[in-house]
N, C-alpha and C positions, 0 to 999 in steps of 0.2 A: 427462433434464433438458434444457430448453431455454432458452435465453438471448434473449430479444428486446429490442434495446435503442429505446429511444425517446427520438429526439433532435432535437425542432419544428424548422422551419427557421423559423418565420413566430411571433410572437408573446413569443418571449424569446430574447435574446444568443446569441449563437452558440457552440457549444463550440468547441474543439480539435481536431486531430487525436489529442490525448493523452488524450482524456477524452470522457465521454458525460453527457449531463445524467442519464440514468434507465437502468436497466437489470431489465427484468421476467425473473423467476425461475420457468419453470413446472414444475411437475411434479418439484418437489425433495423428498428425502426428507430430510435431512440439511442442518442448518444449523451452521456453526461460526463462533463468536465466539472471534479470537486477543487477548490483553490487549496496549497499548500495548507493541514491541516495541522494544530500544534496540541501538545497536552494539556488545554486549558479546562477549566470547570464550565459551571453554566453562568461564573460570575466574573469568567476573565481572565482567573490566578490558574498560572502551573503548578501542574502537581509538582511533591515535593521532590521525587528525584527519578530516576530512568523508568523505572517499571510503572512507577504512579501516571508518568505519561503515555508509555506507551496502552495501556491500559484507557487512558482518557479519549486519545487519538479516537481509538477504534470505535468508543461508545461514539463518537463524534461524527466520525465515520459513517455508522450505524444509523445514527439518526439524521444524516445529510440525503444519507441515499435512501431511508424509509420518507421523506419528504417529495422523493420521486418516484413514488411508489417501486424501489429496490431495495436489493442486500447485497452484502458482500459477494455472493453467488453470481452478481452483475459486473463485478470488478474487472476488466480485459488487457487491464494495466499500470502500474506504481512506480512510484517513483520516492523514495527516502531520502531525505537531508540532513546528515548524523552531525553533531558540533563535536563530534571525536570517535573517529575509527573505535573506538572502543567497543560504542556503541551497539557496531555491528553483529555480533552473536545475538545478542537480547533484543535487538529490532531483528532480524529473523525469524526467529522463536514468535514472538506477537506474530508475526507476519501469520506464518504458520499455522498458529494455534487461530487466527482470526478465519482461517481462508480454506483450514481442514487438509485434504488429499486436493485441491485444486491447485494447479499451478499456472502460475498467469509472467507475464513478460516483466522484469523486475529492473530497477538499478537502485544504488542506494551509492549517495554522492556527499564526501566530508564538505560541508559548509559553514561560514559563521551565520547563524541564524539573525534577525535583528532587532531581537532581545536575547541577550545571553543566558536568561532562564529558560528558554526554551529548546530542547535539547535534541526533538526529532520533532521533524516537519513531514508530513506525508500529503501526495496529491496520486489520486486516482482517475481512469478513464472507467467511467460505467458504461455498457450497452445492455440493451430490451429493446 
């Protein structure tokens, strides 16, 4: 599989360094869609407050996509659900600190989640 990202310098905004506008998938055999994921434990309960989940997300993450035999390395696309702009610097930072120097096509969109303890919702596209 190879990963070719495509990211204009000339004709629209400029990304980030945490983000790429586009990211072309060739030669994949294997697509994985993970459903909106939240900061829960192995028993259901959110963590106690922003970092505990984002922190949970990603173990969850982690072990969603080692069930198909991936890693975050397989990740080609995100998507954030923040219950307060707030949130946004410190669900970056995870993003970041989860995903290393790659950079993959992002959005992160304020929503009421539905349970109000849950604070960031994350859903990934995986390829292999």
């Amino acid at each position: 599989m190879e990963l070719v990202p495509h990211d204009p310098a000339d004709g629209v905004y400029p990304s980030t360094d945490d983000y790429v506008h586009a990211l072309e998938v060739r030669g994949a055999d294997r697509l994985l869609f993970v459903s909106g994921t939240m900061g829960l434990d192995h028993f259901g309960t959110p963590g106690a407050d922003l970092g505990e989940q984002l922190e949970l997300i990603w173990a969850n993450l982690r072990t969603i996509l080692a069930s198909a035999g991936m890693t975050v390395d397989n990740i080609v696309r995100l998507t954030s659900y923040l219950r307060d702009p707030a949130y946004a610097e410190a669900n970056a930072a995870a993003r970041v600190a989860a995903l290393g120097d790659r950079r993959v096509p992002t959005t992160a969109i304020v929503a009421t989640t539905l349970d109000p303890a849950w604070l960031v919702e994350i859903e990934v596209v995986a390829a292999g």
